[in-house]
Residue, then its C-alpha position, 0 to 999 in steps of 0.5 A: x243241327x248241322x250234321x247233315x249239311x254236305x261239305x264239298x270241295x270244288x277248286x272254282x264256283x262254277x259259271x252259274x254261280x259267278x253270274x248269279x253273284x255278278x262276280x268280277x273273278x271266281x276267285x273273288x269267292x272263297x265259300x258258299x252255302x246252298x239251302x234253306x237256313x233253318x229259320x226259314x224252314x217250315x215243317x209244311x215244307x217239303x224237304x228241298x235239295x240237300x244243304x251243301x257247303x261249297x269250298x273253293x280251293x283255289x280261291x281259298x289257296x290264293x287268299x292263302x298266299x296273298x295274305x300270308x295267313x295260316x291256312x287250317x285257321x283261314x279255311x275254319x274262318x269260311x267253313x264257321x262263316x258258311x255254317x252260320x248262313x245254315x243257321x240263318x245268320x246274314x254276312x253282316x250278323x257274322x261280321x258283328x260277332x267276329x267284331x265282337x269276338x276280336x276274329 
């Protein structure tokens, strides 16, 4: 359910981006899914853009450096986060589940 959703990696989130979220700093994203979340889709609909997961490499290697994280474990962390908003889950949905998981 999943397999077409586009992966892109951008080193920032571009300045439409940054407005629209009233972020401080674009390193304050680390990822981003674009598209309608699956429980949200109508087959009356006509097919919108492609779905796409952004991930922000210099956010991502910053977070990396400050936290002293393993970095394969950090990116796995936002790529599943983002995936979760393709299947309809909110942040707070996600926040509860990794709670619960012990992430």
């Amino acid at each position: 359910m999943a397999q077409d959703i586009v992966i892109r990696v951008e080193e920032f989130p571009d300045a439409e981006i940054c407005a629209h979220m009233a972020l401080e700093s674009p390193f304050d994203l680390l990822g981003l899914y674009q598209g309608v979340a699956i429980g949200e889709r109508s087959v009356m609909d006509s097919p919108q853009d492609i779905d796409m997961i952004f991930l922000y490499r210099r956010p991502l290697l910053d977070y990396w450096c400050e936290r002293d994280e393993d970095l394969g474990r950090l990116v796995r962390h936002v790529l599943i986060h983002e995936i979760g908003h393709h299947f309809g889950f909110s942040d707070a949905d996600m926040a509860a589940l990794e709670a619960e998981a012990g992430d």
